[in-house]
C-alpha positions as CSV (number, residue, x, y, z in Angstrom):
1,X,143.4,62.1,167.2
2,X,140.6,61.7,165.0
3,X,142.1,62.5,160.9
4,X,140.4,66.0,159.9
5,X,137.2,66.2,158.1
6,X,137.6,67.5,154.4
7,X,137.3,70.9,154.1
8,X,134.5,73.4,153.1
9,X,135.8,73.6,149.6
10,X,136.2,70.0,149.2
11,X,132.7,69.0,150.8
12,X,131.5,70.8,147.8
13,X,132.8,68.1,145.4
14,X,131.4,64.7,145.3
15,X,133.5,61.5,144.3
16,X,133.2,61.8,140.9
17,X,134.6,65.3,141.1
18,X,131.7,67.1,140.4
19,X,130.3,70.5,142.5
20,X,127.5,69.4,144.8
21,X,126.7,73.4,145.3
22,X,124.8,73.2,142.5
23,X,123.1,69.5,142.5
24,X,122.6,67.8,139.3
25,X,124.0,71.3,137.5
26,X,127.7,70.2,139.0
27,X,127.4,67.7,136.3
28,X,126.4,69.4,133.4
29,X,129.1,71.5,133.4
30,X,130.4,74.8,135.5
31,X,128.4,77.0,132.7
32,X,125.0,74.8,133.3
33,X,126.2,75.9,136.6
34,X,126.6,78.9,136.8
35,X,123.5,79.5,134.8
36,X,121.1,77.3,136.9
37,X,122.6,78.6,140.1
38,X,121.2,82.1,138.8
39,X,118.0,81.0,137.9
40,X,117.4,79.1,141.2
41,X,118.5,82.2,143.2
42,X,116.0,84.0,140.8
43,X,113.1,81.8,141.1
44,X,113.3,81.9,145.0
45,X,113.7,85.8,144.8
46,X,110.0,85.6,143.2
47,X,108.8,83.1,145.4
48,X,108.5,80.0,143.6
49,X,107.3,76.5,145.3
50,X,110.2,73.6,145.5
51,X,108.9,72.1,142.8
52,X,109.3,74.5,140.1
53,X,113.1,74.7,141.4
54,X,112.8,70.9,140.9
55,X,112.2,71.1,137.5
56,X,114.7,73.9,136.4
57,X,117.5,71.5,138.2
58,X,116.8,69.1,135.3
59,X,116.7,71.3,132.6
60,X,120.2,73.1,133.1
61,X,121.6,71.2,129.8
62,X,119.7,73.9,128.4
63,X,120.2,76.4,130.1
64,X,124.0,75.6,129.2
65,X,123.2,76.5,125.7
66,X,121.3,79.3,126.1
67,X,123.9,80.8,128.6
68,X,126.7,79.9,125.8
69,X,124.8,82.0,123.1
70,X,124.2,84.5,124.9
71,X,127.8,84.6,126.2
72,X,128.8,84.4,122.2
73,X,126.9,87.1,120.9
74,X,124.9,84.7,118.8
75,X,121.5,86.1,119.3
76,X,120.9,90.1,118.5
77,X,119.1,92.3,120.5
78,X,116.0,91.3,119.6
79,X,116.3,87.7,119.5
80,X,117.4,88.0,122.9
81,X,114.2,88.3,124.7
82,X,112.3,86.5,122.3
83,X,114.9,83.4,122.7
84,X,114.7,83.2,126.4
85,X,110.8,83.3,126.5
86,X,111.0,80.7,123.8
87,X,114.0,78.7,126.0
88,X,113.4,79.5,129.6
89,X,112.5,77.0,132.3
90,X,112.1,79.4,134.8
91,X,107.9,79.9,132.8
92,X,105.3,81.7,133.0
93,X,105.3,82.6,136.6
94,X,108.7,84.2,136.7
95,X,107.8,86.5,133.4
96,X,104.3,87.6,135.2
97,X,106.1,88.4,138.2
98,X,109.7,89.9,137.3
99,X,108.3,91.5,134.0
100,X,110.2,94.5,135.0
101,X,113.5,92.8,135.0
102,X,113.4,91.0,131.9
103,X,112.4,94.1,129.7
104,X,115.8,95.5,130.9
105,X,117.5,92.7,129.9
106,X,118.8,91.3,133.6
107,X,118.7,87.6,133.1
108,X,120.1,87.9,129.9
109,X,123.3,89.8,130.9
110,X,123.6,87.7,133.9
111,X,123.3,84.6,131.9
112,X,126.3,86.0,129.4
113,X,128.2,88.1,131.1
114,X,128.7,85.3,134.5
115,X,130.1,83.1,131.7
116,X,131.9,85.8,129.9
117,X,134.0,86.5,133.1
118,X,135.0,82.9,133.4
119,X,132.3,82.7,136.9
120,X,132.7,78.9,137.7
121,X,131.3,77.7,140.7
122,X,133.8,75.3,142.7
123,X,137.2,76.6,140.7
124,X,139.6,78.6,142.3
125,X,139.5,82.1,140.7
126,X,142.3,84.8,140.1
127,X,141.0,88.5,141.2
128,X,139.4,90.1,138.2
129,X,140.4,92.7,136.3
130,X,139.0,96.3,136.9
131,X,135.0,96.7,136.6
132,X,133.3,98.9,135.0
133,X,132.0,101.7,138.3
134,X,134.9,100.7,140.5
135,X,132.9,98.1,142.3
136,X,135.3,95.5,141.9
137,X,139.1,96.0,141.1
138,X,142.3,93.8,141.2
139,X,143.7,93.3,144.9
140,X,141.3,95.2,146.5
141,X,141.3,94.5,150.3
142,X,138.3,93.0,152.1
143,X,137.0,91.2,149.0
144,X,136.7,87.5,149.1
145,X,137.3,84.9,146.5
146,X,133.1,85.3,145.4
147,X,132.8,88.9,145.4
148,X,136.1,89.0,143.1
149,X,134.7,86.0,140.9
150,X,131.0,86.8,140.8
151,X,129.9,83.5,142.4
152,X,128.4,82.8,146.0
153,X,128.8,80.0,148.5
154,X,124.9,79.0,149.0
155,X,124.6,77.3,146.2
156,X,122.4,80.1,144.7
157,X,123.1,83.3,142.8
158,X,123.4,86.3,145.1
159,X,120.3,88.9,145.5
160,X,119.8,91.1,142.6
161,X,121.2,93.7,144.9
162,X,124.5,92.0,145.1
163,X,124.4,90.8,141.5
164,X,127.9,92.2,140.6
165,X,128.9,94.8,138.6
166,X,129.7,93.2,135.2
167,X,126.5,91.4,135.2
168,X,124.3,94.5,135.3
169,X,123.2,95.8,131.9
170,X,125.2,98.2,130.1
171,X,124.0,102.0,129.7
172,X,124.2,102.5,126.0
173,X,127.8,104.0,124.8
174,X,129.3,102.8,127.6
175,X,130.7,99.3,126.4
176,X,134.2,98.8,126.6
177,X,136.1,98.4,122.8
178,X,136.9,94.8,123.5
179,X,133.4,94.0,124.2
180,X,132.2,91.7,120.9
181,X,128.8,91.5,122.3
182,X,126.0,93.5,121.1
183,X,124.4,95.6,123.6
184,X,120.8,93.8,125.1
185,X,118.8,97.0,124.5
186,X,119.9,98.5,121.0
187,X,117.9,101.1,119.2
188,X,118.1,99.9,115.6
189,X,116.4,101.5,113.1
190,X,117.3,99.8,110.5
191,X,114.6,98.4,108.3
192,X,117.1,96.0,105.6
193,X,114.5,93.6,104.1
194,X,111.3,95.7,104.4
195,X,109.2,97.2,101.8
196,X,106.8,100.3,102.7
197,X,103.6,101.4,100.8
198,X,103.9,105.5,101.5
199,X,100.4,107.1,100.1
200,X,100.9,110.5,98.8
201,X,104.3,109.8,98.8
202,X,104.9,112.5,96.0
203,X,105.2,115.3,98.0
204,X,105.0,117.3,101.9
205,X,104.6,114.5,104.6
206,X,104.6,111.9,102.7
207,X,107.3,112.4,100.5
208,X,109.7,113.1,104.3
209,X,108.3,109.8,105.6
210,X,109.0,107.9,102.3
211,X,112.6,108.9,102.2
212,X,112.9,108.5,105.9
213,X,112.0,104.9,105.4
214,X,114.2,104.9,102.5
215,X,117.4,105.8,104.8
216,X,116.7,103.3,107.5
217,X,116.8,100.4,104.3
218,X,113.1,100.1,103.2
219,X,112.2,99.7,99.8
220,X,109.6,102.1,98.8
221,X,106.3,102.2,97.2
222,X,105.5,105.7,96.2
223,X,101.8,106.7,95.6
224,X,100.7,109.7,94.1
225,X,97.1,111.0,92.8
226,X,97.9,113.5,89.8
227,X,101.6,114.7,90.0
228,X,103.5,112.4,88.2
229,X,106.4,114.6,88.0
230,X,106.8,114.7,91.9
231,X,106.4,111.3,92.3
232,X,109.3,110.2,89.8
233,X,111.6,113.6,91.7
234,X,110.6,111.1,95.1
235,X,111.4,107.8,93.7
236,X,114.8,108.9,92.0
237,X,115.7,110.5,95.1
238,X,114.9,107.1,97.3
239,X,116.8,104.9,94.6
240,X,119.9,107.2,95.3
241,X,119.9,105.8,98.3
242,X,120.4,102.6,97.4
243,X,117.0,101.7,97.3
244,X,114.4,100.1,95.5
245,X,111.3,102.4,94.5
246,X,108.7,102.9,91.9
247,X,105.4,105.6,91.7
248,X,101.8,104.3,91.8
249,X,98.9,106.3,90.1
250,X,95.5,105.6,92.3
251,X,92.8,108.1,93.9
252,X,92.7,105.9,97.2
253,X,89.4,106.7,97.6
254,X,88.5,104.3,94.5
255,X,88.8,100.8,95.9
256,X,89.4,99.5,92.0
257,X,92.8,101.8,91.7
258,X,93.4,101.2,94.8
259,X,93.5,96.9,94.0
260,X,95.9,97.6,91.1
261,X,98.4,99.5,92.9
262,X,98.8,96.7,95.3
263,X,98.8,93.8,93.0
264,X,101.6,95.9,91.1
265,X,103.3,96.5,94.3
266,X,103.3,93.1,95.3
267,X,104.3,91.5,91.7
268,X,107.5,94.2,92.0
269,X,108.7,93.6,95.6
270,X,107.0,90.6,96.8
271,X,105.6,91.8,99.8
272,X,104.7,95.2,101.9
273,X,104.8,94.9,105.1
274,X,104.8,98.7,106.7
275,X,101.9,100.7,105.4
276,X,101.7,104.4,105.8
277,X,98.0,106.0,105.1
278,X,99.1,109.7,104.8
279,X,97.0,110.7,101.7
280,X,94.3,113.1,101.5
281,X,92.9,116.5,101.1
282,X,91.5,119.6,102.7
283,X,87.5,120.6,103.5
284,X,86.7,123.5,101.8
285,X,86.0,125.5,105.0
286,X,82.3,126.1,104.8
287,X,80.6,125.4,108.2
288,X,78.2,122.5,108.7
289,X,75.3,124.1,107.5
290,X,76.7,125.0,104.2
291,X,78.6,121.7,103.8
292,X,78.1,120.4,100.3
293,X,77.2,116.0,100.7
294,X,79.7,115.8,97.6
295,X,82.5,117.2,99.2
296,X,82.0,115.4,102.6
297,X,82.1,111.8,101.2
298,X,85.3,113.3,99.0
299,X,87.3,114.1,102.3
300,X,85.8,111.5,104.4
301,X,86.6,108.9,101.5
302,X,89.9,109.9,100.7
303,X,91.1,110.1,104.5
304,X,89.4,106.8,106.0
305,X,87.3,104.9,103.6
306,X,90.6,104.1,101.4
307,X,92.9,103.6,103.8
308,X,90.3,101.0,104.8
309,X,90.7,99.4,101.4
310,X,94.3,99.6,101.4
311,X,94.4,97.9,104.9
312,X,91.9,94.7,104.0
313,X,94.3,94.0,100.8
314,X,97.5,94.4,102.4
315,X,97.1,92.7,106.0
316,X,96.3,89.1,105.1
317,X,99.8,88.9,103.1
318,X,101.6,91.1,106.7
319,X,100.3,88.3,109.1
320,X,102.6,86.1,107.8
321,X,105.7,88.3,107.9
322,X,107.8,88.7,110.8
323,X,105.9,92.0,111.9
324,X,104.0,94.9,110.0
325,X,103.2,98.1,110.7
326,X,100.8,100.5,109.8
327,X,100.8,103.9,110.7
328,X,97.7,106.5,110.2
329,X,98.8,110.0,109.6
330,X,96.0,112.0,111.1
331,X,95.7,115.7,113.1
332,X,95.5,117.6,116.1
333,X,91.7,118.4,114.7
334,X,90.2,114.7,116.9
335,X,91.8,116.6,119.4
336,X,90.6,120.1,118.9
337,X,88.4,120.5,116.0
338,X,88.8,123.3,113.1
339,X,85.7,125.7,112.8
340,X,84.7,125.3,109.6
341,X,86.3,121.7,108.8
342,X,83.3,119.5,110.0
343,X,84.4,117.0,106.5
344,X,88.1,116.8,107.8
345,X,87.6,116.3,111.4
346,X,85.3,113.8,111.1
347,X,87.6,112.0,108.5
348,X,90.7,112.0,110.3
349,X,88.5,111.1,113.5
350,X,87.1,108.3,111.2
351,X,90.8,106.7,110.4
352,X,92.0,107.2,114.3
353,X,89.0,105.2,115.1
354,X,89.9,102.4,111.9
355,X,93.3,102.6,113.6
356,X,92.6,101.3,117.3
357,X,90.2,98.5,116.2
358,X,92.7,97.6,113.7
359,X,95.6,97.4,116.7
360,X,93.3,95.1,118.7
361,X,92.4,92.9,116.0
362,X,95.9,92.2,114.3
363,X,98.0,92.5,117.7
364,X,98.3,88.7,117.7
365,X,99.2,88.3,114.3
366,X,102.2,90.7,114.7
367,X,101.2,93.6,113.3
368,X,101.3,97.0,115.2
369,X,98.7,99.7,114.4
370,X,99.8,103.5,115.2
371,X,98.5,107.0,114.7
372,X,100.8,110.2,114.3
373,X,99.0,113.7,115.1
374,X,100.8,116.7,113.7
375,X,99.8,120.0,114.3
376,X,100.0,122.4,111.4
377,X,102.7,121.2,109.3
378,X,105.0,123.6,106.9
379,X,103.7,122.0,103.3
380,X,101.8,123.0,100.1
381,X,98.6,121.7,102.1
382,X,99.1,123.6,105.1
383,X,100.5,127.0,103.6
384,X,97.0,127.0,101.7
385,X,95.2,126.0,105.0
386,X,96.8,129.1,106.2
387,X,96.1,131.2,103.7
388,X,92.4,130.4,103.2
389,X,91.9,130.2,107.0
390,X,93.8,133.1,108.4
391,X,95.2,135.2,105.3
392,X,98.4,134.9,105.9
393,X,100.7,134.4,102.5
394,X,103.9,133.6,104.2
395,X,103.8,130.4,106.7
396,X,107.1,131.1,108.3
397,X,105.4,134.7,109.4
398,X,104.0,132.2,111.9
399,X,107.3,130.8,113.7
400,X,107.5,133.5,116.5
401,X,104.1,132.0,117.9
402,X,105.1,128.3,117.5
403,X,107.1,126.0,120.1
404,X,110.0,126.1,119.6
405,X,110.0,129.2,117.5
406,X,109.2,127.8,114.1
407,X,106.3,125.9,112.2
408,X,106.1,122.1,112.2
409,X,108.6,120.5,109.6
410,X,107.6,118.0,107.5
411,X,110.8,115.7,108.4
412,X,109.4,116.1,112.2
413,X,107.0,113.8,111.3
414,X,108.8,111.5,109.3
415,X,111.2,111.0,112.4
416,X,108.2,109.8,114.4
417,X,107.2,107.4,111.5
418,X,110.7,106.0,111.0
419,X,110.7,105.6,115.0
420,X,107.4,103.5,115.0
421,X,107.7,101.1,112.4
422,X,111.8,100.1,114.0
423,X,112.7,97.6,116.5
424,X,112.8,100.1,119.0
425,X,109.1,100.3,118.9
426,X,108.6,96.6,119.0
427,X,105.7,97.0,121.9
428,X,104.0,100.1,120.5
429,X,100.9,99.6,118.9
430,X,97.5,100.9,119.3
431,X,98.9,104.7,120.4
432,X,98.2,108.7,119.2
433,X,101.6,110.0,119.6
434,X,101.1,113.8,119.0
435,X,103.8,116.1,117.3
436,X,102.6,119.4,118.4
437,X,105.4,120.8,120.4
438,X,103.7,120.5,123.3
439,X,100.6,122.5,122.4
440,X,98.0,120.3,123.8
């Protein structure tokens, strides 16, 4: 009788002991393996020719290392994604067509979390421990060695469907104590290292969104026009924080005052990189036929014109950070314009439209470009809009007829700010985010 052929497992190995399952992976090592196995299962998922899988087969040595740092916790949530677009063979096709599952972080769990569980193609493997969801727990009956380990027999990672469950992303809060790893998508807001130019920083909006920033680790630029004494209250409170500060004297309408506050700015913190274009004043109210030329190039210059200025001296020295942002504080009047306010409207509209061509045109250089649309916000401006407009002397009188039962806080807005200019809004730019309650 003829001797028995070797076995299934064994066929797998070739003579110098290395796992054929995986081709030229088997000897680059079981985590080259295990991470090239999941990119070829990927790439024929999306439909990739043979050649393509050719070509990832001889780059799994670096695969290996990105799958190790991954697995290590060496790159943070950000780096991440920007590492495996830097790193991965998979190219240009595979991100066009699987956008979806690299923005929530698939491959990159995969990658660490198959190494993480010790997912070795061609070694014997104990049952794991207890998964997270139940779907795969010691001893269970009717699971085979793969299902248990996380590897397959085809010599390519199983469908995304059958991915198992410790290789599927994490739902924030729900990571085990143990796990040293940061989570893939993490909503940081901290801003360590980053310096922010708030104008009209001295008081209302401005003053919320500068110690906003302030909180999340920025240092601070304070401007102010003529109260002195609020902008020193503002840059004491930021430095109690921890925080570098300082108060800046300039009418941003006057592109002169405007040049010396930024050289200052720059000689004291070295840089600016988020810019927040809050200042400016109110129209007098007239309508358009009784609109004084003076006071229309006063609004429209202190609202667009000078955040302008401010934006052509500070962007060339933002393109070569690692990101800026700049965020326009406008108004729900470009949405639904004041009677009476022709100078204002037409300014904030002026600055929304400054915004969006400034998103378009700095988008490659890194910057992001935003606009934040309050409605009427409790402040010294808008309790005197109130007044003059409607005669009413008490804002909160207002709060009954407002969503959510109360007038617009100042610190509303600031949230919005502080949310824009983190790494949780790394892909926003060119957008109106209104904060109206819903009123629109």
């Amino acid at each position: 009788m003829p001797a028995p052929g070797p076995t299934a497992q064994e066929g797998r190995k070739n003579a110098a002991g290395h796992d054929d399952r995986c081709g030229d992976a088997g000897r680059a090592g079981p985590r080259a393996c295990t991470a090239g196995r999941f990119q070829l299962g990927f790439v024929r998922r999306v439909g990739l020719n043979r050649g393509r899988e050719l070509r990832i087969r001889r780059r799994l040595r670096l695969d290996e290392r990105v799958g190790r740092l991954l697995g290590r916790g060496r790159l943070g949530p950000v780096a991440h994604g920007e590492h495996l677009r830097a790193a991965d063979p998979v190219g240009r096709e595979v991100r066009q067509r699987s956008v979806r599952f690299f923005q929530a972080g698939l491959v990159a769990e995969a990658f660490g979390n198959a190494e993480a569980d010790g997912c070795h193609p061609g070694q014997d493997q104990e049952p794991s421990a207890e998964h997270e969801g139940g779907a795969v727990r010691r001893g269970d009956e009717g699971d085979d060695e793969d299902a248990q380990s996380g590897c397959s027999d085809d010599g390519a990672t199983r469908s995304i469907s059958h991915v198992h469950a410790s290789t599927l992303p994490r739902p924030l809060g729900g990571q085990s104590s143990d796990e040293r790893r940061p989570p893939l998508l993490s909503f940081a807001m901290t801003l360590e290292g980053r310096v922010a130019l708030v104008t009209g920083g001295s008081r209302g909006i401005g003053r919320a969104i500068a110690l906003a920033l302030a909180a999340d680790g920025a240092d601070v630029a304070v401007n102010y026009r003529r109260d002195e004494g609020a902008a020193r209250e503002t840059v004491a409170e930021i430095e109690g924080l921890g925080r570098k500060a300082a108060a800046y004297q300039a009418s941003i309408d006057d592109v002169d005052a405007d040049q010396a506050m930024v050289d200052a700015a720059l000689d004291m913190f070295g840089h600016v990189d988020i810019l927040v274009n809050n200042a400016g004043i109110a129209s007098r109210g007239g309508t358009v036929a009784k609109t004084d030329p003076a006071e229309l190039q006063r609004v429209i210059g202190s609202h667009a014109v000078g955040a302008h200025h401010l934006c052509r001296m500070l962007v060339p020295q933002m393109r070569e950070r690692d990101r800026g942002d700049i965020v326009m504080i406008s108004s729900v009047a470009t949405r639904d314009p004041v009677v009476g306010g022709a100078p204002y409207n037409m300014a904030k509209a002026a600055l929304e439209a400054l915004a969006f061509t400034l998103a378009r045109e700095e988008r490659t250089n890194g910057i992001r470009v935003n606009v934040v649309a309050p409605a009427l916000v409790d402040t010294e401006m808008g309790r005197r809009l109130v007044k003059g407009a409607m005669g009413v002397d008490d804002i909160r009188t207002l709060d009954a007829g407002m969503p959510f039962g109360r007038v617009l806080a100042a610190e509303d807005v600031a949230d919005v700010v502080r949310f824009l200019v983190s790494d949780s809004a790394a892909f926003v730019t060119g957008q109106r985010i209104y904060v109206d309650g819903g009123m629109g």
